[in-house]
C-alpha positions, -999 to +999 in steps of 0.1 A: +000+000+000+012+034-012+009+065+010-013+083-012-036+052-006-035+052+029-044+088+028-073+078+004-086+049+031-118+054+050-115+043+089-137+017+077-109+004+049-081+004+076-101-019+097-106-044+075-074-043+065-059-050+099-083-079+100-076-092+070-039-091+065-017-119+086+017-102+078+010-065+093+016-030+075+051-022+054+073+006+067+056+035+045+022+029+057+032+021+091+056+054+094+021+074+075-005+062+104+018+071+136+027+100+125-010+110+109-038+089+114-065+100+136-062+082+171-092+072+171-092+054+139-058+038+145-069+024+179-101+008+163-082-007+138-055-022+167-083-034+186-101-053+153-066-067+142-062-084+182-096-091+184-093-113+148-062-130+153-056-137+191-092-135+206-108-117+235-084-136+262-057-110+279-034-126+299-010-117+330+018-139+347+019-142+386+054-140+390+084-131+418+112-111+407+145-118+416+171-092+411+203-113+413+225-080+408+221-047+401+258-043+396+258-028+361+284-015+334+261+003+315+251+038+323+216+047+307+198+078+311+171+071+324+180+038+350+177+037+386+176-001+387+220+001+386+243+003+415+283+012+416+300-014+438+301+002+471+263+018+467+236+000+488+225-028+467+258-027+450+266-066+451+247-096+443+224-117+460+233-151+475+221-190+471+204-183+502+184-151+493+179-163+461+159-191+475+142-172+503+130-149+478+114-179+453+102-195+482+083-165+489+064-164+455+057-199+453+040-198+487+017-163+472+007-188+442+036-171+414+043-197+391+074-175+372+107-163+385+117-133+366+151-127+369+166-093+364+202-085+367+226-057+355+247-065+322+283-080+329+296-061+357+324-078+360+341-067+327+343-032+345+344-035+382+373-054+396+350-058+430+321-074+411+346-100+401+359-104+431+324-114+446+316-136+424+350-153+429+339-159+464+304-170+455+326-202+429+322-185+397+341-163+370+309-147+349+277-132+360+258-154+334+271-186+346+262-175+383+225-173+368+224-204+351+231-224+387+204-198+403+181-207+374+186-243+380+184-243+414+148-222+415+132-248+391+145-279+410+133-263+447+105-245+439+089-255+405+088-221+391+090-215+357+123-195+356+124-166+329+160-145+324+166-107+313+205-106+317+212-087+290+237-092+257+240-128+252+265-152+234+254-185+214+271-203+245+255-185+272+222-188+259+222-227+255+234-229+286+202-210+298+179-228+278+187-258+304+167-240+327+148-213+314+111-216+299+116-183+282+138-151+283+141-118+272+162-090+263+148-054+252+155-042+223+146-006+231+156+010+200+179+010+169+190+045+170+225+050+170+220+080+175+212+074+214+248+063+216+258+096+212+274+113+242+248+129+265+219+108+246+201+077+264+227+049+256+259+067+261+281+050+276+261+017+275+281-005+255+257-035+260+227-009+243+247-014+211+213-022+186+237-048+163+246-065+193+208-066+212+196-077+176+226-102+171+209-115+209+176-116+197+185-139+165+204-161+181+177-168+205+158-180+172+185-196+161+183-220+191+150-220+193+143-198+228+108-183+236+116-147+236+104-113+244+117-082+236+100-047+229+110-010+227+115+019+249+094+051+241+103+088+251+138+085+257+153+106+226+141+083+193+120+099+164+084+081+158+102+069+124+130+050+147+104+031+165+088+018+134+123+009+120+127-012+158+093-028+150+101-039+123+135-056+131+115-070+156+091-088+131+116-097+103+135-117+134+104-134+142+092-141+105+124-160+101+125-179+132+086-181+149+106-176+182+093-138+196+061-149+220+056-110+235+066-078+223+064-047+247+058-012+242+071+003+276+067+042+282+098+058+297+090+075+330+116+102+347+134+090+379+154+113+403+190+111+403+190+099+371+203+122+338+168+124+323+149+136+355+138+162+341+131+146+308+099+151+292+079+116+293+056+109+263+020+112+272-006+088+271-021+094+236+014+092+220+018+059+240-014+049+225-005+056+190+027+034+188+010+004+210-017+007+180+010+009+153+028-019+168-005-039+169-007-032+128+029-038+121+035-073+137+021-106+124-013-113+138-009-137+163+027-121+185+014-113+219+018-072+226+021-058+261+022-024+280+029-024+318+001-015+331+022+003+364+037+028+341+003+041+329-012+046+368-044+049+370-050+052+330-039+018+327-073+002+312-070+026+281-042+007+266-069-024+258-080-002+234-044-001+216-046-033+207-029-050+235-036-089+250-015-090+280-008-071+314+028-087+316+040-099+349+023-088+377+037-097+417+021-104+449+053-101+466+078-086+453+077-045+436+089-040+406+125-038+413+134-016+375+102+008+384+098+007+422+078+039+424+053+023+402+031-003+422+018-033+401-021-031+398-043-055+420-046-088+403-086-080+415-081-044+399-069-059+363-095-085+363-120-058+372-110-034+345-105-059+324-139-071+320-154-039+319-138-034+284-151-073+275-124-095+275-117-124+301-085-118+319-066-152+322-033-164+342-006-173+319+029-189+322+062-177+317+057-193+285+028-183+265-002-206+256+008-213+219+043-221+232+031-239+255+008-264+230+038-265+209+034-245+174+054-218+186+032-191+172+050-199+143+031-194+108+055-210+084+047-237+066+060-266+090+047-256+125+074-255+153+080-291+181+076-285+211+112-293+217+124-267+198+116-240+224+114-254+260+140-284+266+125-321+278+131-316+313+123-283+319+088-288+303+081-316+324+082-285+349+052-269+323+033-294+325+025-296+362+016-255+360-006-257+328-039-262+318-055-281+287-053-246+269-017-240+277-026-209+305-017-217+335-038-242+357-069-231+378-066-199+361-102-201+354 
C-alpha cells in the first residue's frame, strides 16, 4: 500500500485491513499512520486486528522477581535499577536469598521467577569479580544459570531471564533452565549512543549487538520477548524501523512470543529527570502501530504500572496481556510504580469485554507447541522449551496452555 492510498482509506478500509492481513503493514504505511492517522481510527483498527487474530483472552503472569544483581556496566539515562559497587545494593544476591526470595512467590501462588540482573559487571568492576570469585564462579551469566537451576528444581517455578547481551554459549546454557527469556531491544537509534543521549556509555545498548541477541535466540529455538522503549530521545520513524526488526527476526525464526511497548517515565538522580515523558495518547498511538505492524498472532504488552491509573485505556491499543504482575515482590526496575491489584486488572478488564486469564512464563501457543510460528511446518515442542524443563510446564498448565486453575 502506497501512502497516497493510505491517505485515500476510510476508517472503515483500515479496519478491514488490519483484519484481513496476517503479515501487518510495510514501513511506509506504518511510518504514514503514527505520525498521521486519527487516534481514534488507528486504535479501532488495533483493537479489530487483536480481536481477529488472538481473541478476546488478555493474559498476565503471577510472577516473583528476583534481582540477582544490580551491579551494572552500562550507564543509561534514564535507569535507577544500577548500582556502583560500594552503593547500597551494589553486590549480588546469595544462594540463600535467592531461595528465600522464590520460596516467597511460590508460597503467594507465582508460578514464574523473573530474573533481572545488570549487564556483565564484572568486565568493568574489579569488585564485582571479586564477589563472584567468592560466591565459585568467573561470569555473571554462569552464576544465573546455577540460580536458574536451582529455582526450578526447589520450587517448581517456571524460571524466565533478562541478563542482557547474550552469546550463542551463554544462551544454551540457559535454555537448560529457562522456559523463556528476554532481552529489550529498546531502539535501533544509534544515534542514542551519542554522548549525552540515552545509551551513552552503554556498550551493551549497542542495537547490532541486542539484535545479534535476539536472532540467536531464534536460532536456538528460545521463547523470547523483547520490545522498545518510548520517550527516551528516538524519532516516531526509529520506533517503526525497531518494530520492524523486531518482526523480520520473528518471520524467520517463529521464536518472539511477547513484544512490549514500555513508556519511559523520569526517575530522580537519574540524567533524564527532568526529561519530558511521552503522554498517554502518543503511548497509545505506537502500541496501536505496533499492533498493525506485527504478524497477527505475536502477543503485545504495556505495563500496566507505568500508565497509573490510566492503565485500562491501553486495551484499546490493541494489547492482549498485562505482563508480569507480583504479589510479593515491587517491581524492582520501576519501584515507584506499584503493580495493579490482580482484582483491579480483572475488574478493568472485563469492563472493556475481555476475560482476563493467568498465563505462564511461556505463552499458551508455546506452550501447546506451534510456537506461534506461521510458516509452513509448525514449530516441536522441543524446539523451544527443553524435555526436562517442560516436564516443569506441565505440572503448572492447563489443557489450553494458560496456566492451571486460572479459570
Amino acid at each position: 500500500m502506497t501512502v497516497q492510498q493510505a491517505k485515500d482509506f476510510r476508517s472503515g478500509d483500515i479496519i478491514t485491513h488490519a483484519e484481513r492481513e496476517f503479515e501487518g503493514v510495510q514501513r511506509d504505511y506504518a511510518l504514514w499512520l503514527i505520525e498521521h492517522e486519527e487516534l481514534p481510527v488507528l486504535l479501532a483498527a488495533a483493537s479489530a486486528r487483536r480481536d481477529r487474530w488472538i481473541g478476546k483472552t488478555i493474559s498476565f503472569s503471577k510472577k516473583v522477581f528476583i534481582p540477582l544483581t544490580r551491579l551494572c556496566r552500562d550507564y543509561c539515562g534514564y535507569c535507577t535499577f544500577r548500582r556502583d559497587p560500594g552503593q547500597p545494593g551494589g553486590g549480588f544476591l546469595t544462594t540463600d536469598d535467592v531461595r528465600t526470595i522464590a520460596l516467597a512467590g511460590k508460597e503467594a501462588g507465582c508460578k514464574e521467577a523473573l530474573f533481572s540482573l545488570g549487564d556483565q559487571p564484572e568486565k568493568l568492576f574489579p569488585e564485582a569479580a571479586e564477589q563472584l570469585r567468592r560466591l565459585g564462579y568467573r561470569r555473571t551469566l554462569e552464576y544465573l544459570a546455577d540460580m536458574c537451576e536451582m529455582v526450578l528444581d526447589a520450587t517448581g517455578l517456571l524460571p524466565h531471564s533478562n541478563p542482557g547481551v547474550m552469546d550463542r554459549a551463554d544462551l544454551a546454557r540457559l535454555k537448560n533452565s529457562n522456559v523463556s527469556m528476554g532481552l529489550m531491544l529498546e531502539s535501533v537509534s544509534t544515534r542514542l549512543m551519542r554522548k549525552g543521549e540515552a545509551h551513552w556509555n552503554a556498550p551493551d545498548k549497542v542495537p547490532v549487538l541486542r539484535l545479534r541477541t535476539i536472532e540467536e535466540a531464534g536460532r536456538q529455538g528460545i521463547a523470547f520477548t523483547t520490545g522498545i522503549l518510548i520517550g527516551i530521545g528516538e524519532m516516531r520513524e526509529e520506533r517503526v524501523d525497531s518494530l520492524l526488526a523486531i518482526r523480520a527476526l520473528h518471520q524467520r525464526y517463529g521464536h518472539i512470543q511477547e513484544v512490549i511497548v514500555q513508556n519511559f517515565r523520569a526517575k530522580e538522580g537519574t540524567r533524564f529527570q527532568e526529561m519530558a515523558e511521552p503522554g498517554a495518547e502518543d503511548l497509545l498511538r505506537t502500541l496501536a502501530v505496533a499492533r498493525l505492524i506485527l504478524p497477527g498472532n505475536v502477543n503485545l504488552q504495556a505495563p500496566p504500572n507505568l500508565s497509573y491509573h490510566d492503565f485500562p485505556r491501553l486495551i484499546q491499543g490493541g494489547l492482549n496481556d498485562w505482563g508480569g504482575i507480583s504479589p510479593v515482590t515491587k517491581d524492582h526496575i520501576n519501584p515507584e510504580a506499584p503493580w495493579p491489584a490482580i482484582r483491579l486488572l480483572r475488574e478493568k478488564t472485563e469492563a472493556a469485554g475481555y476475560v482476563l486469564r493467568e498465563r505462564l512464563a511461556l505463552y499458551p501457543e508455546f506452550v501447546r507447541g506451534n510456537g506461534g510460528w506461521a510458516g509452513p511446518e509448525p514449530a516441536a515442542r522441543g524446539e523451544f522449551v527443553e524435555p526436562r524443563v517442560f516436564s516443569y510446564v506441565e505440572k503448572l498448565r492447563d489443557q489450553d496452555g494458560y496456566a492451571r486453575d486460572s479459570n
